[in-house]
C-alpha positions, 0 to 999 in steps of 0.5 A: 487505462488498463484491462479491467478486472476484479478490484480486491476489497480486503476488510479487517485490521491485524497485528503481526511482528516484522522479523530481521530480515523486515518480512512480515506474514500475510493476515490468513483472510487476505492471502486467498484473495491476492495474487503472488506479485505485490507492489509496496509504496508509501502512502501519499497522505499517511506516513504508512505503506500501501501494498497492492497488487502489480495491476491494482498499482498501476491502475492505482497510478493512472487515476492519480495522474488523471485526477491531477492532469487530465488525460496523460499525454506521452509526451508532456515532460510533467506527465512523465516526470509525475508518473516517473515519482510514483514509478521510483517509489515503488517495490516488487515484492512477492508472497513467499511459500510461507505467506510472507513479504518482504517489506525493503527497509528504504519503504520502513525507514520512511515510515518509521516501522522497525517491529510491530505493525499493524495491517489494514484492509482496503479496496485495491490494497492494504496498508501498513502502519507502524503499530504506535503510529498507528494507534497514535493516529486513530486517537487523533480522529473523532469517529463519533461524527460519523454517527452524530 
C-alpha cells in the first residue's frame, strides 16, 4: 500500500455550468484542500464521476483490488488485468490558474453530463453528477429511514 497521508473529506453539495470546452470551476471551499493534480473516473456504481487526487486514486485502487482478490500479486494475470481497467479509465487532469477542471468529454459522455452539474463532497474525493440525473437520483431514495 502506498505512503500514507492525509485523506481529503470535502462535505457539501454545488451547482455550476460545464463551459464548451467541459471545464468545470472548482466549489471555493474544496479548492483549499486539494492538491493541483486530480485523477477523474467513473464512479463504479453511479452513473457519476469520481475526482480524486492522484495519490487518494491510486490508494482508491489498491483496496478495491484487496477487497475483491486478496493481497495483489504482480504476477497473476487477473491482478493486473483488473487493475489494468481501473488504470484505463482513468484521466489526469490539473486545477487551472483559474480554479477550473477540465472534465474530458469520453468521462461526460459516459454519464451523460453536457451542461449543469451538480458536485458532491465525499471522503478522499468528490463526485460529479449531471444535475438532472442527480436530482432524479436522490428522489429515488427514501432518506427518512435513516431517521425511523
Amino acid at each position: 500500500m502506498e505512503e500514507t497521508e492525509k485523506i481529503v473529506d470535502l462535505n457539501g453539495k454545488f451547482r455550476f455550468k460545464i463551459d464548451a470546452k467541459g471545464r468545470m470551476s472548482l466549489p471555493a471551499k474544496f479548492r483549499k484542500d486539494l492538491n493541483k493534480d486530480l485523477v477523474v473516473t467513473k464512479d463504479p456504481m453511479f452513473d457519476c464521476l469520481r475526482v480524486f487526487e492522484q495519490k487518494g486514486f491510486n490508494a482508491w485502487v489498491a483496496r478495491m483490488l484487496e477487497e475483491k482478490l486478496g493481497e495483489f500479486n504482480e504476477t497473476d494475470k487477473q491482478h493486473v488485468a483488473m487493475r489494468r481497467w481501473f488504470k484505463q479509465n482513468a484521466e489526469d487532469v490539473e486545477i487551472d490558474s483559474t480554479n477550473r477542471i477540465l472534465l474530458p468529454a469520453g468521462q461526460r459522455d459516459l454519464v451523460g453530463i453536457t451542461k449543469d452539474v451538480v458536485i458532491v463532497g465525499n471522503k478522499g474525493y468528490f463526485e460529479v453528477w449531471d444535475a438532472q440525473r442527480f436530482d432524479d437520483m436522490n428522489a429515488e431514495y427514501d432518506f427518512g429511514a435513516l431517521f425511523n
